[in-house]
C-alpha positions as CSV (number, residue, x, y, z in Angstrom):
1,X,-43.1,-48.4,-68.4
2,X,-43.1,-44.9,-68.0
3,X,-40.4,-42.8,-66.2
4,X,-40.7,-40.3,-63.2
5,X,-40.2,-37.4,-65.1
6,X,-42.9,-38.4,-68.2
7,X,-45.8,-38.7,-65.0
8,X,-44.8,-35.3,-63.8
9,X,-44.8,-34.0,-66.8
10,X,-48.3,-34.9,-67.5
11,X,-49.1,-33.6,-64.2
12,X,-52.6,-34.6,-62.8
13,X,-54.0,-35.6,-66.3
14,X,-55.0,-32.5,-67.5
15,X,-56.8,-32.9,-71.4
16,X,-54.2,-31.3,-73.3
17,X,-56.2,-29.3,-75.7
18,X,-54.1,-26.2,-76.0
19,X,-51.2,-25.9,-78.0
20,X,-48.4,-23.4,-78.6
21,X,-45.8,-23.1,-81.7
22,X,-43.1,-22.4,-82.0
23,X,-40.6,-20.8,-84.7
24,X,-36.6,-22.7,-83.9
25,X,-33.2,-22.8,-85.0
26,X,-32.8,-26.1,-86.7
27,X,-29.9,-27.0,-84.2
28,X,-32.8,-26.7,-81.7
29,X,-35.2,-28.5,-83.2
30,X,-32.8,-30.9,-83.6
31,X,-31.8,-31.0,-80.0
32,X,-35.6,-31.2,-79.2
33,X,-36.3,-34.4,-81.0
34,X,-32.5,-36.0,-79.5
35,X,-34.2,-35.7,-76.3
36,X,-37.1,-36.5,-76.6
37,X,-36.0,-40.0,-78.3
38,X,-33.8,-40.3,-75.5
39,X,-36.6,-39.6,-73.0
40,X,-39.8,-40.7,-74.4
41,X,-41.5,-37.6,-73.5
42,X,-43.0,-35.5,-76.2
43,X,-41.7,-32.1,-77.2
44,X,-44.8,-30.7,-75.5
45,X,-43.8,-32.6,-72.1
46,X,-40.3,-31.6,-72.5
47,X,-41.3,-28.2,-73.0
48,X,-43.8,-28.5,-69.5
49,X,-41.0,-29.9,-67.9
50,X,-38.3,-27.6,-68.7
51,X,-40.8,-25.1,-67.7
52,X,-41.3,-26.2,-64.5
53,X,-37.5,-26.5,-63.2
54,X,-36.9,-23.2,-64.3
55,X,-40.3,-21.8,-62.4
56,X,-38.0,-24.2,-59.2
57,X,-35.2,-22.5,-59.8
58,X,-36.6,-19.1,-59.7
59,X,-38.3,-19.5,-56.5
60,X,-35.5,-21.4,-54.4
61,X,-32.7,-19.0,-53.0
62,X,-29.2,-20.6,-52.5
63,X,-26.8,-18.3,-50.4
64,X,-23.5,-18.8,-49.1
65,X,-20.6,-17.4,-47.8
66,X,-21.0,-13.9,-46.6
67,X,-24.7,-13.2,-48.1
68,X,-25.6,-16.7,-45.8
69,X,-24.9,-15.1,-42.9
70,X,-26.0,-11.6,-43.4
71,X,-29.4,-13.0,-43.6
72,X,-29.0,-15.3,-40.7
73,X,-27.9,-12.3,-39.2
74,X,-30.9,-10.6,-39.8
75,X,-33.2,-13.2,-38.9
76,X,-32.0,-13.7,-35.7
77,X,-31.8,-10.3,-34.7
78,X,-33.8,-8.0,-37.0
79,X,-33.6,-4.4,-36.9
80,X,-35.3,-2.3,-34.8
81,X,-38.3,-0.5,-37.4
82,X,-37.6,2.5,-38.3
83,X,-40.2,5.5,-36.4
84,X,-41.1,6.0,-40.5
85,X,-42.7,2.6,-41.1
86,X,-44.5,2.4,-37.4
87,X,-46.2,5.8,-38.4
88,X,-47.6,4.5,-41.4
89,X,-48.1,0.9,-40.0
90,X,-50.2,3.0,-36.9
91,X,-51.7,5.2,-40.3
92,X,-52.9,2.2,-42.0
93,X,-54.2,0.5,-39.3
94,X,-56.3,3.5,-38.2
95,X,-57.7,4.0,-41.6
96,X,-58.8,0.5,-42.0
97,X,-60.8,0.0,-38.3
C-alpha cells in the first residue's frame, strides 16, 4: 500500500528520465537512506517532496501581531495613490491606446 506522501510525490506519473547527483556529507547520506527506509519513498521522491514543501512555504505568508493588522489595515482602507503613480498610470495608458 502506498502512502499519501509517496502518490504526491510521484505527482501525475511523469516518466522519470532525468536525473540529478549529488555530492553529500556522509551524515546526510546517511540521514537520506534513514528516511527513506522509514518512508518507502526513494531518495529521488524524498528529494521531490522536500522540494515541494519548501516551494509551499515560500509562497504562503503567515503574519501576526502587529504586521497582521498593518495589512488588514491596508486592505481595508488603502491609501490614497500618490499624484506620481496616476501620472504615469495616465502615461502608460496613453502610450499603449
Amino acid at each position: 500500500m502506498t502512502s499519501p506522501s509517496s502518490r504526491r510525490a510521484r505527482g501525475s506519473h511523469e516518466l522519470k528520465k532525468e536525473r540529478i547527483e549529488l555530492r553529500v556529507a556522509p551524515s546526510a547520506k546517511a540521514l537520506i537512506q534513514r528516511a527513506s527506509a522509514v518512508s518507502g519513498l526513494t531518495a529521488g521522491d524524498l528529494a521531490y517532496e522536500g522540494a515541494r514543501r519548501v516551494l509551499d512555504e515560500h509562497e504562503r505568508m503567515m503574519l501576526t501581531g502587529a504586521d497582521r493588522d498593518a495589512f488588514l489595515d491596508a486592505v481595508r482602507r488603502p491609501p490614497k495613490p500618490a499624484d506620481r503613480l496616476v501620472q504615469a498610470l495616465r502615461g502608460h495608458r496613453d502610450q499603449v491606446r
